[in-house]
NUTI-258044 format. One record per atom (N, C-alpha, C, O, CB): chain; residue in one letter; atom name; x, y, z. Coordinates in steps of 0.02 Angstrom, whole numbers, plus 50000, padded with zeros to 5 digits. Glycine has a CB too. Layout:
# residues N
{r 'A' 'A' 'CA' {X Y Z}}
...
# end
This chain:
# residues 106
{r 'A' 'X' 'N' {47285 45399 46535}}
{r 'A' 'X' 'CA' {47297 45462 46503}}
{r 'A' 'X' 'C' {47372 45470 46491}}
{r 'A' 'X' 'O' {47415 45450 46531}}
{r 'A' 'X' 'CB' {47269 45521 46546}}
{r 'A' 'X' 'N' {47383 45497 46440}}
{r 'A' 'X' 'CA' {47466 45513 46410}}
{r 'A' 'X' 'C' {47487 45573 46428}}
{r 'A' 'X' 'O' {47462 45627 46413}}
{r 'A' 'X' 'CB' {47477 45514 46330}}
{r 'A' 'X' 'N' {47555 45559 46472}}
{r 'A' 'X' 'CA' {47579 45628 46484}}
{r 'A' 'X' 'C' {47632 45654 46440}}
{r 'A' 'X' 'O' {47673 45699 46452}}
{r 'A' 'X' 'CB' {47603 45633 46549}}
{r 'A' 'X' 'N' {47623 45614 46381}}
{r 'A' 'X' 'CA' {47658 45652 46332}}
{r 'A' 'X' 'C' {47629 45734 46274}}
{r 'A' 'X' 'O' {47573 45751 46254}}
{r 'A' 'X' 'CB' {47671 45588 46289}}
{r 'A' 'X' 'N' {47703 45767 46266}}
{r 'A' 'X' 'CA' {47668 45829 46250}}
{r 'A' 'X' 'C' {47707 45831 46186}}
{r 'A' 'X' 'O' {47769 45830 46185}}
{r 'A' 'X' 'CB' {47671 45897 46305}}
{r 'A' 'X' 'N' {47675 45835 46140}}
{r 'A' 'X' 'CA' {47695 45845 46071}}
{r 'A' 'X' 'C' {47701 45910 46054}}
{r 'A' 'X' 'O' {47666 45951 46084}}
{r 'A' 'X' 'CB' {47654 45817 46026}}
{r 'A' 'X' 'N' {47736 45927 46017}}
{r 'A' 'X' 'CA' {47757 46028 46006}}
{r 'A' 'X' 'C' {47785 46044 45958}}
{r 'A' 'X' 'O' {47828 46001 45946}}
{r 'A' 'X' 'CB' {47808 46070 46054}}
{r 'A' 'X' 'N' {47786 46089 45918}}
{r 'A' 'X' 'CA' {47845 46108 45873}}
{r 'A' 'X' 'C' {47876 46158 45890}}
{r 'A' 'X' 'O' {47852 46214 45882}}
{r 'A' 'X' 'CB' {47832 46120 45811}}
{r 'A' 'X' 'N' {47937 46146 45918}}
{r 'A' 'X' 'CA' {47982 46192 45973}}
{r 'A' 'X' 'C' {48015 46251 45891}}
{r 'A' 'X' 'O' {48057 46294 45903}}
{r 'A' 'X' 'CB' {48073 46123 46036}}
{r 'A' 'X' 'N' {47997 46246 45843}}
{r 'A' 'X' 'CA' {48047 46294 45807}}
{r 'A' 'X' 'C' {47997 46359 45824}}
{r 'A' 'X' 'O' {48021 46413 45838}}
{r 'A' 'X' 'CB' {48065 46275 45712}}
{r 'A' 'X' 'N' {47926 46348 45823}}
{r 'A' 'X' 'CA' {47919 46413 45818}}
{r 'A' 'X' 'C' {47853 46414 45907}}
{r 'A' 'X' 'O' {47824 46365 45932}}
{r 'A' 'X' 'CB' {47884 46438 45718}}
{r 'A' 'X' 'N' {47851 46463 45923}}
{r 'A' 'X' 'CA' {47824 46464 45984}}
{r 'A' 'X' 'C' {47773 46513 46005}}
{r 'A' 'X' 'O' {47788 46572 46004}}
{r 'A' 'X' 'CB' {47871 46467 46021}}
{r 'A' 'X' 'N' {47706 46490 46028}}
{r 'A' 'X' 'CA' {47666 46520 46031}}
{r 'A' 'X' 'C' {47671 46550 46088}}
{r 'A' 'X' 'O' {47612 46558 46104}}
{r 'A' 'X' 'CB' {47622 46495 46017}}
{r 'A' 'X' 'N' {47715 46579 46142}}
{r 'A' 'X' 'CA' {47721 46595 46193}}
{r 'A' 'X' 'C' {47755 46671 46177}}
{r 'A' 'X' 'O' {47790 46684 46129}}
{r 'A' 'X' 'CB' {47755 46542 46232}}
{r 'A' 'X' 'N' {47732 46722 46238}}
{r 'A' 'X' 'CA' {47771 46781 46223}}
{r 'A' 'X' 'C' {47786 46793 46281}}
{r 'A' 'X' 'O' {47754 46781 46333}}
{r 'A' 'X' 'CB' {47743 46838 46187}}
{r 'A' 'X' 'N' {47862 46829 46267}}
{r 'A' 'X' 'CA' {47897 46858 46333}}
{r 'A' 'X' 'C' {47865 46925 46350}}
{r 'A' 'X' 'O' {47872 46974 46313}}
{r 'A' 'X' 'CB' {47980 46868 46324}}
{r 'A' 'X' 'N' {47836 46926 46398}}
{r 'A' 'X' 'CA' {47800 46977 46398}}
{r 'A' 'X' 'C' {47812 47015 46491}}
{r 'A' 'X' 'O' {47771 47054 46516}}
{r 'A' 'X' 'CB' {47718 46947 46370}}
{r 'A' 'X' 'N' {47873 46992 46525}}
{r 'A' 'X' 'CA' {47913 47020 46605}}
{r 'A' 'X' 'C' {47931 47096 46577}}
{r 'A' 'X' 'O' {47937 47112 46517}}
{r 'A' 'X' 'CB' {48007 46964 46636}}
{r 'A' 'X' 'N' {47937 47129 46618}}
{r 'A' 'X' 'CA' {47963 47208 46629}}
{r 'A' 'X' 'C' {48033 47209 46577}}
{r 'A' 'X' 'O' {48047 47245 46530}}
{r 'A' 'X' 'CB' {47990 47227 46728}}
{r 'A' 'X' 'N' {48067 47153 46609}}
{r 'A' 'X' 'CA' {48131 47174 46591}}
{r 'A' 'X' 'C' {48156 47063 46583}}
{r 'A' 'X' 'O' {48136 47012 46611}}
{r 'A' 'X' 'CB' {48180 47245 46675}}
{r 'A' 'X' 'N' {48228 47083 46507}}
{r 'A' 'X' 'CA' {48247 47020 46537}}
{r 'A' 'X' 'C' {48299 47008 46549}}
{r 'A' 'X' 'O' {48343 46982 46514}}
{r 'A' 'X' 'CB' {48234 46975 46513}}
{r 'A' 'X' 'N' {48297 47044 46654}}
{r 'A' 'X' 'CA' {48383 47066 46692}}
{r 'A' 'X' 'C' {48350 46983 46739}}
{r 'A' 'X' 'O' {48294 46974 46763}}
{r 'A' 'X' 'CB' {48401 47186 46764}}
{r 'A' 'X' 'N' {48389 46950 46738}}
{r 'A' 'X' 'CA' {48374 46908 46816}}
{r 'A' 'X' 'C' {48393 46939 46858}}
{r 'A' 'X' 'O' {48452 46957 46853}}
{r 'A' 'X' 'CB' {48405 46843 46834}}
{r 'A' 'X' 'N' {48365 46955 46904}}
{r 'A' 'X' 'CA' {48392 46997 46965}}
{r 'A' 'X' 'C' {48401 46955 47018}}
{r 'A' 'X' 'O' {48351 46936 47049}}
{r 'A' 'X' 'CB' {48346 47055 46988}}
{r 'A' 'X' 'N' {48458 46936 47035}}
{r 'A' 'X' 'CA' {48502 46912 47092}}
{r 'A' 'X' 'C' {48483 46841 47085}}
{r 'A' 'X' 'O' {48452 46813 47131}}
{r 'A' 'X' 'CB' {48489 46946 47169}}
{r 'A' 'X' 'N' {48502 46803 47019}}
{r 'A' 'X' 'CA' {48488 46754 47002}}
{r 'A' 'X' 'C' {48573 46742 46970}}
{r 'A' 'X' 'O' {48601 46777 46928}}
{r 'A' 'X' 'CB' {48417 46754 46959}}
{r 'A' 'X' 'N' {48593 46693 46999}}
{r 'A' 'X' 'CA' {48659 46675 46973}}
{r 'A' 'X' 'C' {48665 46659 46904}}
{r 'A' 'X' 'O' {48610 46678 46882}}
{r 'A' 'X' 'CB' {48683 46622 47005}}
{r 'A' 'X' 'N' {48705 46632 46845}}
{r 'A' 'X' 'CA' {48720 46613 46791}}
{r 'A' 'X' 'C' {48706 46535 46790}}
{r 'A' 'X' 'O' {48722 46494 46833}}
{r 'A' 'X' 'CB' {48786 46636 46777}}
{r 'A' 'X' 'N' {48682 46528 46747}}
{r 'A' 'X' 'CA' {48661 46447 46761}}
{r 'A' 'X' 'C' {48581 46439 46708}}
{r 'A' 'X' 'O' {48546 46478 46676}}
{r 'A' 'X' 'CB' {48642 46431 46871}}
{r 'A' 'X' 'N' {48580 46350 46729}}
{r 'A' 'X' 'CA' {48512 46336 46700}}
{r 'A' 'X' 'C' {48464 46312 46777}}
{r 'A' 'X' 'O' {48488 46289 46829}}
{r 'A' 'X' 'CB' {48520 46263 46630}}
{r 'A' 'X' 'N' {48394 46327 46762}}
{r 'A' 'X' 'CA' {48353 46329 46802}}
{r 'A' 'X' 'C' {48286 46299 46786}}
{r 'A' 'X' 'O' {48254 46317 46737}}
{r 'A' 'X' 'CB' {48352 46385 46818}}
{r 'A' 'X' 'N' {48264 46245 46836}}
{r 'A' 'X' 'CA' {48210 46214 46834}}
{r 'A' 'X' 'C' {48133 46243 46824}}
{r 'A' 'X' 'O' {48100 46230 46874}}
{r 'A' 'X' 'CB' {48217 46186 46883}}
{r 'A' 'X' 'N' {48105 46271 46784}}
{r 'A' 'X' 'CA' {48047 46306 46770}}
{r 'A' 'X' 'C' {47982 46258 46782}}
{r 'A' 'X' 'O' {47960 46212 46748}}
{r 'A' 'X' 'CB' {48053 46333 46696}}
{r 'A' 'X' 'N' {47952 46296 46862}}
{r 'A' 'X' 'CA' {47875 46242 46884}}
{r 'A' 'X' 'C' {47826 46334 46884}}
{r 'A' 'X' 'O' {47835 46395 46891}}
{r 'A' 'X' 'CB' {47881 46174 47009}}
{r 'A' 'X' 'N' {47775 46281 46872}}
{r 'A' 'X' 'CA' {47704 46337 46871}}
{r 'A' 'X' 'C' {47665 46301 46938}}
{r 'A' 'X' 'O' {47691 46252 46965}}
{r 'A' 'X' 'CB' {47641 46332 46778}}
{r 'A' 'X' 'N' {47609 46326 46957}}
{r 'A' 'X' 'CA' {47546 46300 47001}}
{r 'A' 'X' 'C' {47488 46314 46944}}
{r 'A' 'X' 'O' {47485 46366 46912}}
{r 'A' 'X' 'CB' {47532 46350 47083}}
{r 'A' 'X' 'N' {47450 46269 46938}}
{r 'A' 'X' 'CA' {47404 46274 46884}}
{r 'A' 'X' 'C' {47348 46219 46892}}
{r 'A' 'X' 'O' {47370 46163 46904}}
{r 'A' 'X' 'CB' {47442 46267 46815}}
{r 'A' 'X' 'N' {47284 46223 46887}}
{r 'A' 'X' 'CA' {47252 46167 46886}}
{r 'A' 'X' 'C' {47266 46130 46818}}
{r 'A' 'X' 'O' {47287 46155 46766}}
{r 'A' 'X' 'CB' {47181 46181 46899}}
{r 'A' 'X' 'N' {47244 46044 46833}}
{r 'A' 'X' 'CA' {47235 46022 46757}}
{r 'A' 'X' 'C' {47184 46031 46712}}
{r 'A' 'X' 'O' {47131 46000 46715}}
{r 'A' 'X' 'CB' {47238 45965 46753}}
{r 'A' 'X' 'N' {47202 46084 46660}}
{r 'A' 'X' 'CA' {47140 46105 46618}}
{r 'A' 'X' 'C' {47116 46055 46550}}
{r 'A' 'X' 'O' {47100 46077 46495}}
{r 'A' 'X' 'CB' {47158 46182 46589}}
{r 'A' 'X' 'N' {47119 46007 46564}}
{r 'A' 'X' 'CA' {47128 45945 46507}}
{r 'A' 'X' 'C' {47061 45923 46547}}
{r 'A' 'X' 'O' {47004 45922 46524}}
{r 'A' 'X' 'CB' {47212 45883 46504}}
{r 'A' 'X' 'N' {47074 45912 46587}}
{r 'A' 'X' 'CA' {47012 45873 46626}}
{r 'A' 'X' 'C' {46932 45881 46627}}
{r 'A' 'X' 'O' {46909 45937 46637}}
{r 'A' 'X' 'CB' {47024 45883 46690}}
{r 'A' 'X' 'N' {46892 45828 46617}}
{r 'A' 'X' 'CA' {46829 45881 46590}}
{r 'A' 'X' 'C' {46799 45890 46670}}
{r 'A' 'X' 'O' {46771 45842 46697}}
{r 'A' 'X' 'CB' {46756 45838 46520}}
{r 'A' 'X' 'N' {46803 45921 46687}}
{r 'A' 'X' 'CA' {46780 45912 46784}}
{r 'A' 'X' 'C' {46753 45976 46792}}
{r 'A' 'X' 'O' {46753 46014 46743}}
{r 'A' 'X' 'CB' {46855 45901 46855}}
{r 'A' 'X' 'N' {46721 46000 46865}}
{r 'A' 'X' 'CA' {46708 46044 46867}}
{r 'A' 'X' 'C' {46743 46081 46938}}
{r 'A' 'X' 'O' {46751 46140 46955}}
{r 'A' 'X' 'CB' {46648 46037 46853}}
{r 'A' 'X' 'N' {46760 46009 46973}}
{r 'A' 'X' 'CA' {46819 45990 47014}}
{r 'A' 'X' 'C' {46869 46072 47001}}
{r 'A' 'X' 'O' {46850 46100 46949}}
{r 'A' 'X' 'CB' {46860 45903 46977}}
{r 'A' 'X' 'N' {46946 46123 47051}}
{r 'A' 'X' 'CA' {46959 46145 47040}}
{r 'A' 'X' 'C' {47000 46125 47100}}
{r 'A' 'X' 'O' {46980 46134 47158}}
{r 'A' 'X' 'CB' {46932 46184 47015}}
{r 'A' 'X' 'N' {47079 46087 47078}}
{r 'A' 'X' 'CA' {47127 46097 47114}}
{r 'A' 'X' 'C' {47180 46132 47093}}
{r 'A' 'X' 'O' {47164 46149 47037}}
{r 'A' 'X' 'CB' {47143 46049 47133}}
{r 'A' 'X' 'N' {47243 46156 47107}}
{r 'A' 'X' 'CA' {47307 46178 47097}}
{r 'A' 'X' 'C' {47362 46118 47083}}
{r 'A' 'X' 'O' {47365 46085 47135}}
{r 'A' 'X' 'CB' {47324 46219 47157}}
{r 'A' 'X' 'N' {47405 46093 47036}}
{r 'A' 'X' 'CA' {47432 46049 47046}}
{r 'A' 'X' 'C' {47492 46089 47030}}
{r 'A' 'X' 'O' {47478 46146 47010}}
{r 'A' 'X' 'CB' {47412 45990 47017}}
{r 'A' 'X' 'N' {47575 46069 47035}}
{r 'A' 'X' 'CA' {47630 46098 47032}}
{r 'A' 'X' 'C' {47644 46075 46976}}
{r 'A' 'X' 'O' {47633 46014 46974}}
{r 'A' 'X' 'CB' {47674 46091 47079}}
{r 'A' 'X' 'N' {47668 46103 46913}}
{r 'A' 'X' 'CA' {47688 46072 46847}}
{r 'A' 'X' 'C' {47756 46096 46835}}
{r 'A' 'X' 'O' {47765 46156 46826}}
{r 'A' 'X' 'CB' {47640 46091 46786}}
{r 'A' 'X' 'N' {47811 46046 46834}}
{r 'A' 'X' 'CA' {47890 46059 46799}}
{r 'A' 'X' 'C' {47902 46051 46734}}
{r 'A' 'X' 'O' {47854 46047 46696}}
{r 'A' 'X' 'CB' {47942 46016 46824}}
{r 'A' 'X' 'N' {47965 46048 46710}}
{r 'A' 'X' 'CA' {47981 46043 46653}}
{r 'A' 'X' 'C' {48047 46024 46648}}
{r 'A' 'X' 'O' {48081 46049 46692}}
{r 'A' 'X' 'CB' {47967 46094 46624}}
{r 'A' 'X' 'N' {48078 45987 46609}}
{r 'A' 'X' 'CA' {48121 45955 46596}}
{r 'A' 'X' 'C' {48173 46017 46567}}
{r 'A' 'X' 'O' {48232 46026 46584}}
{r 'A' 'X' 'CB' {48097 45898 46553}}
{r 'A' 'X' 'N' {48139 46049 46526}}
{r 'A' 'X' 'CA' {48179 46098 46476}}
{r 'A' 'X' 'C' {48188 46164 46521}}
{r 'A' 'X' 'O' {48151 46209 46541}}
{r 'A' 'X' 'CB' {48133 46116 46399}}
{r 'A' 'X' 'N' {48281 46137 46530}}
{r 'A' 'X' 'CA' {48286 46207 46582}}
{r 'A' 'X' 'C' {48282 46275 46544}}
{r 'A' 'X' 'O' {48281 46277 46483}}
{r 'A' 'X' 'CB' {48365 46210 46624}}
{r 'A' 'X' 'N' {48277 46348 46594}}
{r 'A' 'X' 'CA' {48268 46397 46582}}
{r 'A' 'X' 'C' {48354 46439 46585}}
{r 'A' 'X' 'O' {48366 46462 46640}}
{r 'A' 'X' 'CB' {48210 46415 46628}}
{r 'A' 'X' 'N' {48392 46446 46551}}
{r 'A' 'X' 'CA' {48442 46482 46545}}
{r 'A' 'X' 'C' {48456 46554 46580}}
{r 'A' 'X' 'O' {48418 46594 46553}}
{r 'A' 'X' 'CB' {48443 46486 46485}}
{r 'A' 'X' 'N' {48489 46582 46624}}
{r 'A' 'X' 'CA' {48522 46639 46636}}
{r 'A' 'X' 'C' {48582 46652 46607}}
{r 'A' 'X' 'O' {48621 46604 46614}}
{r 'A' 'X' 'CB' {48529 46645 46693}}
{r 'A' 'X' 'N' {48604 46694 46580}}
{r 'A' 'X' 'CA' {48667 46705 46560}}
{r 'A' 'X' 'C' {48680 46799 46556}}
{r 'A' 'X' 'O' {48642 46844 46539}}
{r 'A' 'X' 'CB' {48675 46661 46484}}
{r 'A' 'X' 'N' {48744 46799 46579}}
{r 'A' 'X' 'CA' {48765 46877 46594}}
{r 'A' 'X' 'C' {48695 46911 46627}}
{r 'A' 'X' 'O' {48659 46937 46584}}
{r 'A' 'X' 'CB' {48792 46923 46513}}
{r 'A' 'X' 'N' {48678 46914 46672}}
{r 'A' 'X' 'CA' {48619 46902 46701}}
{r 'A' 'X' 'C' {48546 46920 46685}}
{r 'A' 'X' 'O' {48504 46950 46718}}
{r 'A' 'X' 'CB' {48629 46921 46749}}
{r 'A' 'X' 'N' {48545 46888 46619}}
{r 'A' 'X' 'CA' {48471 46914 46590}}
{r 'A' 'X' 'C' {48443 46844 46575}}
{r 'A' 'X' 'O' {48476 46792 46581}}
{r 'A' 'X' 'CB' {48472 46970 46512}}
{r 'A' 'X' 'N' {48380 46846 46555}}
{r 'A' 'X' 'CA' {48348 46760 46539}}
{r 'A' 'X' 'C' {48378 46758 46478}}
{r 'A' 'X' 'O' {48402 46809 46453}}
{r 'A' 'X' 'CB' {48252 46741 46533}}
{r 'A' 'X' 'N' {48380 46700 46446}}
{r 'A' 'X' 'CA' {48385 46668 46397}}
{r 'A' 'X' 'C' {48290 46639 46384}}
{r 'A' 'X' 'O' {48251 46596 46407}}
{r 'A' 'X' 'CB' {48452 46611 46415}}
{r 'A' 'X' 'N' {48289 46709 46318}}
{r 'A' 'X' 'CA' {48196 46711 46307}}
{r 'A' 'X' 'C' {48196 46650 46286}}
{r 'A' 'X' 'O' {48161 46607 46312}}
{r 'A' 'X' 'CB' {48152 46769 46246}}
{r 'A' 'X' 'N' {48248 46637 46219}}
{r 'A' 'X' 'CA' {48222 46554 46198}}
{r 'A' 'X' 'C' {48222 46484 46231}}
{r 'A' 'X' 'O' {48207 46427 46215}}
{r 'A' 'X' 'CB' {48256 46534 46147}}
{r 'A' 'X' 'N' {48240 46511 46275}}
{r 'A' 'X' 'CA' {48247 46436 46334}}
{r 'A' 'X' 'C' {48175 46444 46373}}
{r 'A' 'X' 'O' {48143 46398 46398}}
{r 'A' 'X' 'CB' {48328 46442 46408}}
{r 'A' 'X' 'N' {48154 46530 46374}}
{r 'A' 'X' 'CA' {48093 46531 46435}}
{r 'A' 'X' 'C' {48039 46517 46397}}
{r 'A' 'X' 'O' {47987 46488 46415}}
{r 'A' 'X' 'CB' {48079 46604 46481}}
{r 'A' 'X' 'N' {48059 46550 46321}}
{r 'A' 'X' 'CA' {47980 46522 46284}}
{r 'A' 'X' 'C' {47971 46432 46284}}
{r 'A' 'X' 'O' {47924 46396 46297}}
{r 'A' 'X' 'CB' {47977 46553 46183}}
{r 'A' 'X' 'N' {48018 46422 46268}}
{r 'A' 'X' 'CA' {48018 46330 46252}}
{r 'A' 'X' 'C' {47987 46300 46325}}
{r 'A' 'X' 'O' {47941 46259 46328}}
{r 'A' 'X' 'CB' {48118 46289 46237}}
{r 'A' 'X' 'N' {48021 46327 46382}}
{r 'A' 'X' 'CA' {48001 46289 46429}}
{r 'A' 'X' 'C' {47929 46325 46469}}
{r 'A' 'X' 'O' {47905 46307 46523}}
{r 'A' 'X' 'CB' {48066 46277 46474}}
{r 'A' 'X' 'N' {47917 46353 46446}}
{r 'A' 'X' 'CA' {47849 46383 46474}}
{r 'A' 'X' 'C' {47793 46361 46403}}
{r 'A' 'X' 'O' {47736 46382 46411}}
{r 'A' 'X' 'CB' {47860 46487 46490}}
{r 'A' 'X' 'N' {47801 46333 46355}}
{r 'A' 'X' 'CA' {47758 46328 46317}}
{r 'A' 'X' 'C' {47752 46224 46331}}
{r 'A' 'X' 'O' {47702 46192 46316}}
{r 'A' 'X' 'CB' {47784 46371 46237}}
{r 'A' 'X' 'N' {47802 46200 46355}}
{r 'A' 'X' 'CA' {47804 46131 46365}}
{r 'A' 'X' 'C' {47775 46136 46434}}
{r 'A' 'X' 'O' {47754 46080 46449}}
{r 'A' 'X' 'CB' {47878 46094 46357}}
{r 'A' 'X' 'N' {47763 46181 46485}}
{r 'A' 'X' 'CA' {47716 46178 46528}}
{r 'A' 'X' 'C' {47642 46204 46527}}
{r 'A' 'X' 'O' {47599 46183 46566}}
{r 'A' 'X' 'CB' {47741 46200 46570}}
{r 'A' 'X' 'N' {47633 46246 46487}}
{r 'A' 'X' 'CA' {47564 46251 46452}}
{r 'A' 'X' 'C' {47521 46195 46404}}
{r 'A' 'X' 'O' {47467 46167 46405}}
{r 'A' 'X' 'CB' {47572 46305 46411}}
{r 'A' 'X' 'N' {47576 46197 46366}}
{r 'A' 'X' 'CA' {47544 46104 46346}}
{r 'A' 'X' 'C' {47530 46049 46398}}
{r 'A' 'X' 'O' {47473 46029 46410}}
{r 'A' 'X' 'CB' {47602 46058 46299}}
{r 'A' 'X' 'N' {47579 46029 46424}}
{r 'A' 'X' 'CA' {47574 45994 46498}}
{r 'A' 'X' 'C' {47503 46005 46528}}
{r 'A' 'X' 'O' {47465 45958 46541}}
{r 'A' 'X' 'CB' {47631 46027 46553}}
{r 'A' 'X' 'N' {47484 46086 46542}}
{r 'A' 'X' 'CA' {47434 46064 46586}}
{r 'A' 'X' 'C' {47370 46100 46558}}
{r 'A' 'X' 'O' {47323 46126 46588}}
{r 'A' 'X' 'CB' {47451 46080 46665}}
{r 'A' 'X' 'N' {47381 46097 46498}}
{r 'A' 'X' 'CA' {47308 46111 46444}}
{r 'A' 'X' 'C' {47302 46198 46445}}
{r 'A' 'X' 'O' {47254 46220 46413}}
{r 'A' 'X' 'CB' {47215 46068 46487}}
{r 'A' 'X' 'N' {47345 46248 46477}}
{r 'A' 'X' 'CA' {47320 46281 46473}}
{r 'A' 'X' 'C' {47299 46340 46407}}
{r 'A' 'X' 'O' {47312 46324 46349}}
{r 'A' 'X' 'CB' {47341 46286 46515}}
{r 'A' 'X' 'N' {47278 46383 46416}}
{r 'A' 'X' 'CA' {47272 46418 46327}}
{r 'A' 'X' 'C' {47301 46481 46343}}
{r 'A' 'X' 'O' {47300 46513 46290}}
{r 'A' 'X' 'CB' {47181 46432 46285}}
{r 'A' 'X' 'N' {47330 46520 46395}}
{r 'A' 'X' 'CA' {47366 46565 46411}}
{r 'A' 'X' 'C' {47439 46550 46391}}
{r 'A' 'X' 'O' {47472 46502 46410}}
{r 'A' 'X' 'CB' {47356 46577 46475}}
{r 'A' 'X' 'N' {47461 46600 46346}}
{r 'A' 'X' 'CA' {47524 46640 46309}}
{r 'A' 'X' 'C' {47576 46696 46343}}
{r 'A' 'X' 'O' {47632 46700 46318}}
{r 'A' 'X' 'CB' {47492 46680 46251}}
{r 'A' 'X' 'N' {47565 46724 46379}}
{r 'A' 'X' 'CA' {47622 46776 46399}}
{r 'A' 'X' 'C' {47639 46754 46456}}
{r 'A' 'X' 'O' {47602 46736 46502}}
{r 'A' 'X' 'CB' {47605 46851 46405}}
{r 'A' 'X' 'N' {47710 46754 46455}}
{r 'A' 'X' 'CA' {47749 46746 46523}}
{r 'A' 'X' 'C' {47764 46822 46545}}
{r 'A' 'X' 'O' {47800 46864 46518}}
{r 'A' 'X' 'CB' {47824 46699 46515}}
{r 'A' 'X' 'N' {47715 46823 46616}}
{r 'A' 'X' 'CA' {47722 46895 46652}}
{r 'A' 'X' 'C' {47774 46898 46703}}
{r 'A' 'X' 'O' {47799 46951 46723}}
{r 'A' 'X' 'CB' {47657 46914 46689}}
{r 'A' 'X' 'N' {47795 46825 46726}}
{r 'A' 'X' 'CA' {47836 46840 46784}}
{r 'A' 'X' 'C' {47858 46778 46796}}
{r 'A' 'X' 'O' {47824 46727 46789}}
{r 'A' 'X' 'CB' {47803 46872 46844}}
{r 'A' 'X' 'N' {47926 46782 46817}}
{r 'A' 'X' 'CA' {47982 46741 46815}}
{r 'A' 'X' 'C' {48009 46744 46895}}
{r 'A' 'X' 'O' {48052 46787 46907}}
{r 'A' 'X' 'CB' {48038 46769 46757}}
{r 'A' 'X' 'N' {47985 46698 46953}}
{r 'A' 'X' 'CA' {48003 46729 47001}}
{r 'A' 'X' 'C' {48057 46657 47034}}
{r 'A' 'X' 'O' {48032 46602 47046}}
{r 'A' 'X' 'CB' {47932 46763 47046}}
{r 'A' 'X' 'N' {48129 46672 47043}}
{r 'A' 'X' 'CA' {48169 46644 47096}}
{r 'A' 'X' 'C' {48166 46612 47154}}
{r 'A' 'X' 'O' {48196 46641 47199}}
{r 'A' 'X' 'CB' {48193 46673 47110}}
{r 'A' 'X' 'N' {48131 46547 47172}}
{r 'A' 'X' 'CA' {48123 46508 47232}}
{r 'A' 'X' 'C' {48169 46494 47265}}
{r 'A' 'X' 'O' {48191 46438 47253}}
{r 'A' 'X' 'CB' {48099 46458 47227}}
{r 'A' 'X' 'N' {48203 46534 47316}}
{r 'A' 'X' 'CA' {48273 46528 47346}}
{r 'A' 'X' 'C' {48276 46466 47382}}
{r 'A' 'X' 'O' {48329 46435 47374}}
{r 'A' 'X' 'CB' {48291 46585 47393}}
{r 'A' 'X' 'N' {48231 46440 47421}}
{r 'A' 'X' 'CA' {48222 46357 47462}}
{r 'A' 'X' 'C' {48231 46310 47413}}
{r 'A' 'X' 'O' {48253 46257 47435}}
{r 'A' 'X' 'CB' {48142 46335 47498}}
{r 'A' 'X' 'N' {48219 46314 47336}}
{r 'A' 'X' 'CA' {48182 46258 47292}}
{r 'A' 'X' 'C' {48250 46258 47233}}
{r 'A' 'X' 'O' {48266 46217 47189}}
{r 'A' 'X' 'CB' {48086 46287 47254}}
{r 'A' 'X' 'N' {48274 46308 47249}}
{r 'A' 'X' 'CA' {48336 46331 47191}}
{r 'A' 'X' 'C' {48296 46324 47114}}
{r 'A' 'X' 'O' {48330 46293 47073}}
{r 'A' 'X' 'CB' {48418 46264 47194}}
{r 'A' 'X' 'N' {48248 46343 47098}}
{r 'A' 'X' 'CA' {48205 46308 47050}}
{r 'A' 'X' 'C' {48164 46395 47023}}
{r 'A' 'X' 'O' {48177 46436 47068}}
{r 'A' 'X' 'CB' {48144 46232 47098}}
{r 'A' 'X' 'N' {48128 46424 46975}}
{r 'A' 'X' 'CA' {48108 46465 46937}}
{r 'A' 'X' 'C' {48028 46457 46935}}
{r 'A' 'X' 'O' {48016 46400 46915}}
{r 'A' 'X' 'CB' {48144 46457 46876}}
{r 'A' 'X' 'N' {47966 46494 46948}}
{r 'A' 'X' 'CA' {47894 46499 46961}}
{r 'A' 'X' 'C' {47903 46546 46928}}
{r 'A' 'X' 'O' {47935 46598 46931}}
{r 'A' 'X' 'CB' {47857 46502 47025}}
{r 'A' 'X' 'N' {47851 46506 46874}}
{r 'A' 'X' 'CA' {47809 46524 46817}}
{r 'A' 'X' 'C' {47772 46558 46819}}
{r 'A' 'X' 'O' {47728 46528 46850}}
{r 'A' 'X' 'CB' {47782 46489 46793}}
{r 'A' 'X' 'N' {47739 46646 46800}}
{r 'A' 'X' 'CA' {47665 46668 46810}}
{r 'A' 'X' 'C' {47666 46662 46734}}
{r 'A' 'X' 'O' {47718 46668 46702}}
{r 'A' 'X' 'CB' {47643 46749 46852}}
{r 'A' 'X' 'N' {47596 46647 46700}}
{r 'A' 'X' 'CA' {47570 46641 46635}}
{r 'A' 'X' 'C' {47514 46683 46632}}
{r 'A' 'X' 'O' {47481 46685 46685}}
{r 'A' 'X' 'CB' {47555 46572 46618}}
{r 'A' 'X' 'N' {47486 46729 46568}}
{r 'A' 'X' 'CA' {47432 46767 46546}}
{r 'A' 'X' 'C' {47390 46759 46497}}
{r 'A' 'X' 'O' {47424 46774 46447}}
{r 'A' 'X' 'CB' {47447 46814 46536}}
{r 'A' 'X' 'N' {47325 46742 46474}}
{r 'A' 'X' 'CA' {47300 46742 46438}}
{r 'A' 'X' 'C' {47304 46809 46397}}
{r 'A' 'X' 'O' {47272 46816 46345}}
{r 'A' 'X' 'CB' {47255 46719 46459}}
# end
């Protein structure tokens, strides 16, 4: 199986859809964006959680997200792991992992 993910990053089927886009007590910087998600590609009936990253960091700057960095890299992890959910609800700060968890919405 190919873990390649083909996309057309100009336009993006993903919506920012968090409260607000303040990072709150998230330094300035780029950030590793992982979800928990089963693999929905799979024809199984099987149901595990696997951890899915992304190459394409997620941007903070003056301390708000950078949406076009969160749509790109949250839509290269939806492809990744088959899923068909579109809104990013929540953007949460892994202080141990220095790294960004993904919540996604159909």
């Amino acid at each position: 199986m190919s873990n390649v993910v083909n996309a057309d990053w100009s336009t993006s089927r993903m919506v920012f859809d968090c409260e607000s886009k303040k990072a709150m007590g998230i330094a300035d910087g780029s950030y590793e964006l992982r979800t928990n998600m089963a693999d929905y590609r799979l024809d199984t009936d099987d149901f595990f959680l696997m951890q899915w990253a992304t190459g394409y960091p997620v941007v903070v700057k003056n301390g708000e997200f950078d949406i076009p960095s969160v749509l790109k890299a949250s839509q290269h992890l939806m492809d990744a792991c088959g899923y068909h959910g579109r809104y990013v609800e929540q953007l949460i700060y892994n202080y141990e992992g220095d790294y960004l968890e993904l919540t996604v919405g159909s």
